[in-house]
C-alpha positions as CSV (number, residue, x, y, z in Angstrom):
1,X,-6.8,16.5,-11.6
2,X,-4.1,18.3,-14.0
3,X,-2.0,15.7,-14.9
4,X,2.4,16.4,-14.9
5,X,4.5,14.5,-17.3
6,X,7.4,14.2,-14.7
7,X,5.3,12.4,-11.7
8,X,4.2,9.7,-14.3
9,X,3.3,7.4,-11.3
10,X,0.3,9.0,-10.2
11,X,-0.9,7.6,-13.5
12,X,-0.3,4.3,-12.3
13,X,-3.3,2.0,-11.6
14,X,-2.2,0.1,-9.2
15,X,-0.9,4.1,-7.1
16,X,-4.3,5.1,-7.7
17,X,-5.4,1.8,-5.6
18,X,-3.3,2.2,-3.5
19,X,-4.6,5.6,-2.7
20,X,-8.2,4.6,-2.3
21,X,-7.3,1.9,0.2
22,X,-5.0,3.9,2.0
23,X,-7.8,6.3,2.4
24,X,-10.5,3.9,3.7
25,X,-8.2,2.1,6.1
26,X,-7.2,5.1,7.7
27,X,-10.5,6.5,7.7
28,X,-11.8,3.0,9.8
29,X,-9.0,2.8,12.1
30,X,-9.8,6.3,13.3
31,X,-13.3,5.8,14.0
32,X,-12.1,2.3,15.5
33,X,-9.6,2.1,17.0
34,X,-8.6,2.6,20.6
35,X,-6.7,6.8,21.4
36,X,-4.6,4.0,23.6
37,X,-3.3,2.4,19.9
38,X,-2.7,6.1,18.5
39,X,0.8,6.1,18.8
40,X,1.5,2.2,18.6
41,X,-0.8,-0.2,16.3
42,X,-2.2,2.9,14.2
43,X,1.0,4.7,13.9
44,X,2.6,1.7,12.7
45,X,0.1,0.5,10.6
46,X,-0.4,4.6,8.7
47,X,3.8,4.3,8.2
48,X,3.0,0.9,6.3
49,X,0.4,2.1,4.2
50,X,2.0,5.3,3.3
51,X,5.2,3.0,2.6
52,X,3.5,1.3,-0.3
53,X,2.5,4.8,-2.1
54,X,6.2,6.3,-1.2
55,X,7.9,3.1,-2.6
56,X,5.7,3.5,-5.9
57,X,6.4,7.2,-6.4
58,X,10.5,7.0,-5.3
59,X,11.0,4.0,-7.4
60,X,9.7,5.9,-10.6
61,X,12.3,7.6,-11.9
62,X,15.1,5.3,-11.1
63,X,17.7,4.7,-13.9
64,X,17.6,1.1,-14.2
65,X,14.5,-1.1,-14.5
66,X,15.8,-3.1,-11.9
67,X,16.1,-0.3,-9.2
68,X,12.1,0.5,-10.0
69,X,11.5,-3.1,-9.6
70,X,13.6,-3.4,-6.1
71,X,11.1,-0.2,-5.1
72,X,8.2,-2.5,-5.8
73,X,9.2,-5.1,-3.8
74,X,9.3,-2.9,-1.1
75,X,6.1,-1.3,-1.4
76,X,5.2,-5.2,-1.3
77,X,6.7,-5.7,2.1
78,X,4.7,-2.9,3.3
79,X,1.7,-4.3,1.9
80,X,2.3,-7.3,3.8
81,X,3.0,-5.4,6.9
82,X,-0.3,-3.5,6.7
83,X,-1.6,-7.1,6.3
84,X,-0.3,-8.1,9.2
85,X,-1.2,-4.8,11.3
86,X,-4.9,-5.9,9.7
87,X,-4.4,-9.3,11.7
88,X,-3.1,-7.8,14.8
89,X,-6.4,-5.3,15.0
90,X,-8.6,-8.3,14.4
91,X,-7.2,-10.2,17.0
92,X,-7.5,-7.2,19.4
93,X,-10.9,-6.7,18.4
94,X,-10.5,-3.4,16.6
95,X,-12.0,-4.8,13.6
96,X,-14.9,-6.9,12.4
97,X,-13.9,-10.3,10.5
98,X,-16.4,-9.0,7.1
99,X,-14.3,-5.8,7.4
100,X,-11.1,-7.6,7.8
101,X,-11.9,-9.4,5.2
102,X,-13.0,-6.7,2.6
103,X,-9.3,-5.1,2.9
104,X,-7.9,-8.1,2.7
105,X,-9.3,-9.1,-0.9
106,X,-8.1,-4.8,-1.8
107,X,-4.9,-6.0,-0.7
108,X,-4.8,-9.4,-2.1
109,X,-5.3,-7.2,-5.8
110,X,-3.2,-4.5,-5.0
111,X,-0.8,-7.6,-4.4
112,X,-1.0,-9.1,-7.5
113,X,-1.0,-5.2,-9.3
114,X,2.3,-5.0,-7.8
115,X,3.6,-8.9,-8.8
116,X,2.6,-8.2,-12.4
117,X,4.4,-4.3,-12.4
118,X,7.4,-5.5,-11.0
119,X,7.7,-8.5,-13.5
120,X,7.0,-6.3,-16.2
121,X,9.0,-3.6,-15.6
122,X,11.8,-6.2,-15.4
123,X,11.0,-7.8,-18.7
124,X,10.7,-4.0,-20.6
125,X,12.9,-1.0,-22.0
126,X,11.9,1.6,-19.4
C-alpha cells in the first residue's frame, strides 16, 4: 500500500480496524441475510458502518483538536448503531448468537480505540 502524507488517517489503527470489520460484516450479511432486508436492515446497517470510517477520515484534518474529537464521537454513534443493527439481526434470526457475539467483542475494541483517540486528541497539540 503506498502510503500519502496528506490522508494521515489511513495510518490510524483503530481506521485500519475499522476496515477489517467493516469488511467481514458486510461480507456475512450478504450471504445471510434476507434479499427482503436489502434495502431496509442491510442498507441501514452498511450506512452505519461506512459512518464510522467516513467520520475518522473527515474529522482528520479539522483545525481544532476539538472538531477531530466531535468526528470521533460520531463515528462512535455509528458504532453503536451498527451494534444495535447487530441486535436487530439476531433477534430476526439473521445471525447466530457465537457470530453476534464475535463482532460484538471487534466492536467492543474498536470502542474503546475510539474512547482513548478522542481523549487524546483532546489532551494533545494536533
Amino acid at each position: 500500500m503506498v502510503v500519502y502524507a496528506t490522508f494521515r488517517f489511513r495510518e490510524f489503527p483503530v481506521y485500519k480496524d475499522s476496515l477489517k470489520f467493516i469488511s467481514s460484516i458486510k461480507e456475512y450479511s450478504l450471504k445471510h441475510f434476507p434479499k427482503s432486508e436489502q434495502f431496509v436492515l442491510t442498507s441501514q446497517l452498511w450506512r452505519a458502518l461506512n459512518s464510522i470510517i467516513l467520520n475518522i477520515a473527515e474529522g482528520t484534518d479539522r483545525y481544532s483538536r476539538k472538531d477531530f474529537s466531535r468526528f470521533l464521537n460520531n463515528a462512535i454513534g455509528s458504532l453503536n448503531e451498527v451494534v444495535a443493527c447487530l441486535d436487530i439481526a439476531l433477534l430476526d434470526g439473521y445471525i447466530t448468537d457465537k457470530k453476534h457475539d464475535e463482532f460484538l467483542k471487534i466492536a467492543d475494541n474498536l470502542y474503546r480505540q475510539l474512547k482513548a483517540f478522542s481523549s487524546s486528541v483532546r489532551k494533545s497539540r494536533i
